[in-house]
N, C-alpha and C positions, 0 to 999 in steps of 0.2 A: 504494500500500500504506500504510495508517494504522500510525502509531507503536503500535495497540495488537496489530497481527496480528507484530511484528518481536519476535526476541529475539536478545539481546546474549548474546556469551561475553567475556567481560573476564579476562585472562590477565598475572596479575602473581604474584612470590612475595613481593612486599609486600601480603599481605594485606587491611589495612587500608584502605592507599590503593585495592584494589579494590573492596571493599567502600562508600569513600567515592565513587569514581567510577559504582559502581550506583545509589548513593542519588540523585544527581545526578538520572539518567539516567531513574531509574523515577519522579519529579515527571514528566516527562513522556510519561508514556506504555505506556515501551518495558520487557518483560520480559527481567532480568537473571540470568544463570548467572555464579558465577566459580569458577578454576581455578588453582590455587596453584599450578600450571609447567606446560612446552609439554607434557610426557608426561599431566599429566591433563587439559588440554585434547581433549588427542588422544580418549582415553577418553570422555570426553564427547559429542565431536562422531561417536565410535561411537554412541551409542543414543539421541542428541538431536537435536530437528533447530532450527539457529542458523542466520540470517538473515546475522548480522555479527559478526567477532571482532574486537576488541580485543585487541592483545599487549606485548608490554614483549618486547625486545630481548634483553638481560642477563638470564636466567635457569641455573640448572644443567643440567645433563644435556642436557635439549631445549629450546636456545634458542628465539626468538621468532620467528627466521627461518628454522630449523629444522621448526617449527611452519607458518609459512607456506608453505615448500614440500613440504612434506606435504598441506598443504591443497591449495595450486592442483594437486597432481599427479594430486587423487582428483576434481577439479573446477574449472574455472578461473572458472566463473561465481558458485558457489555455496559457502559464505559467501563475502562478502568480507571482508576483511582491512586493518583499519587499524593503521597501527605505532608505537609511542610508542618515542621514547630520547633518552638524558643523554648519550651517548656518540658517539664519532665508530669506531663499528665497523663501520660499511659508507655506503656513499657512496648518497645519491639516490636517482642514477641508477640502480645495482645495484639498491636495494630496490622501484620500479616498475618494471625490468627482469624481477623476480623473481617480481611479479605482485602487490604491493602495491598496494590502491584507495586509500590515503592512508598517508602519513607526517608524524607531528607528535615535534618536538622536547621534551621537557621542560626545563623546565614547561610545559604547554599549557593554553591556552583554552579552558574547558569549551564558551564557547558555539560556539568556532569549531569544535568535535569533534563536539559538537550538529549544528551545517549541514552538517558531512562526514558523518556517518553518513545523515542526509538526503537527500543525495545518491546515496550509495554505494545504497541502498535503492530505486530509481526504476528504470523502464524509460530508456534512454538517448533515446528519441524525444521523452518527456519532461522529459527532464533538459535537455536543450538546445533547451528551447524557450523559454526566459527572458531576452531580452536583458540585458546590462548595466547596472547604472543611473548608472555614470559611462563617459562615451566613455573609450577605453583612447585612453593617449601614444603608444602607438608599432605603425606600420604594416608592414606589410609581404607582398610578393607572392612567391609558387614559381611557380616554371613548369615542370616538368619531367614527362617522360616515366617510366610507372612499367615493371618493377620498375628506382630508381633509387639509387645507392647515397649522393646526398644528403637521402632524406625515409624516412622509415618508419614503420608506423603499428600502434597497440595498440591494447587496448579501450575505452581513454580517452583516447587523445590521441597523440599522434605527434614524433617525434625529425628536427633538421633541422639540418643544417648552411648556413652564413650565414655575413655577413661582420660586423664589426666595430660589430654596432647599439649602442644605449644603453640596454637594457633589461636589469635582474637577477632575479635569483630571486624570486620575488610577484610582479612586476611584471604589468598585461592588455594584451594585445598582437591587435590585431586583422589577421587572413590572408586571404586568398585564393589559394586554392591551385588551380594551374590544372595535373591529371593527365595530361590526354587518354587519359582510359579512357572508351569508348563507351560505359558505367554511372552513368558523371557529369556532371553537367553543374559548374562553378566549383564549389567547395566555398568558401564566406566565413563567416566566424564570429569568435567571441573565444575565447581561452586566458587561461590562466595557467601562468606561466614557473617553472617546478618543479627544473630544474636549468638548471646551463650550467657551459659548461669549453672551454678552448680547444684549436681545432683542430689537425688535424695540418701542414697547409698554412699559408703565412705568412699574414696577415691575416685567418684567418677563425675561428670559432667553432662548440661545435656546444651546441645547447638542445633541454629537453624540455617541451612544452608539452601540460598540460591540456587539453582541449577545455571551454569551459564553455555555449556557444552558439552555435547555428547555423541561419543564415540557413531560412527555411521551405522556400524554392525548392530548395537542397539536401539539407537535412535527413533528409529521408525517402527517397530515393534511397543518402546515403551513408549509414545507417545499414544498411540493409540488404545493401550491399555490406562493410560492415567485418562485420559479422555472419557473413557469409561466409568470413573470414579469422581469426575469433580464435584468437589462442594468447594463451598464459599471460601475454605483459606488457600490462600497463597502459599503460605509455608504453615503449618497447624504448630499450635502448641503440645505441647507432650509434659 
């Protein structure tokens, strides 16, 4: 899909700053709506049709996340939903649990919001068909039998419990995830590490990883198997 067939709903009751984050957005391409709180977003995405929302968190009446589960409840595919905040009002984890395709802190990186919405925008067959262009530090392999209550999986990526790696939040981390579901063959690819928090057991952890690439051989088998299973999270909680 070309940046020129997408259009943005950009949802702040900082005005301005929406308005400066359109102007950004439509140099390249992309046709801009904005929506001065989650209630006239909502209004909007009644008789509009948007591709991708943009929201701000901290709003009155109908917050950002309010907004969000509104959205994912009338569609989980359709827009998606990226989430800007200055604040520590919901963790992560909750907010890709919740059905968030990205989450950025303020202040953010116009260009890095640039490459999430890019993404956010793609068929998933496509989106993971781009290797890395720096090998990722740190390895690691699953073994487990599904449904298991160490791995779990959303529309982007998947939540696992582990022990004591060296890998933080951003960090790319390359898997192999070995199911035994007679629908897959290995699953191997690269993420990136979007949350992590410590487990309930001594020594171990649990992390939420992106999916950002995946092997060819599996690729297209697993996607059409998660396809088969989506609900509302992006990455679920565990």
């Amino acid at each position: 899909m070309s940046s020129e067939k997408i259009r943005l709903l950009i949802v702040d009751d900082e005005v301005d700053l929406s308005q400066s984050i359109a102007t950004y957005f439509e140099i390249f391409g992309y046709e801009c709506l904005i929506a001065d709180s989650g209630q006239a977003a909502i209004d909007i995405l009644a008789k509009e049709s948007v591709q991708l929302v943009l929201t701000d968190v901290r709003m009155p009446k109908v917050s950002g996340i309010q907004l969000l589960e509104t959205i994912k409840a009338r569609n989980v595919n359709t827009p998606k939903v990226l989430v800007i905040s200055g604040y520590a009002d919901i963790s992560t984890e909750e907010l890709y649990h919740k059905g968030a395709d990205g989450f950025f802190c303020k202040p953010f990186d116009s260009r890095g919001m640039l490459d999430a919405i890019r993404r956010a925008t793609v068929p998933l067959d496509d989106l993971w068909k781009r290797a890395p262009s720096v090998d990722p530090e740190y390895d690691f392999i699953v073994d487990e039998k599904l449904p298991s209550p160490k791995i779990r999986f959303g529309r982007g990526g998947f939540s696992l419990v582990h022990g004591i790696e060296g890998w933080g939040v951003d960090d790319t981390v390359r898997f192999q995830l070995r199911l035994h579901e007679t629908e897959l063959p290995d699953i191997r690819g690269t993420g990136v590490v979007r949350w992590r928090k410590a487990g309930q057991a001594p020594n171990t952890s649990k992390s939420g990883i992106e999916i950002s690439y995946l092997d060819d051989q599996c690729r297209g088998p697993f996607v059409l198997w998660l396809e088969k299973r989506l609900g509302v999270p992006f990455i679920p909680a565990l």
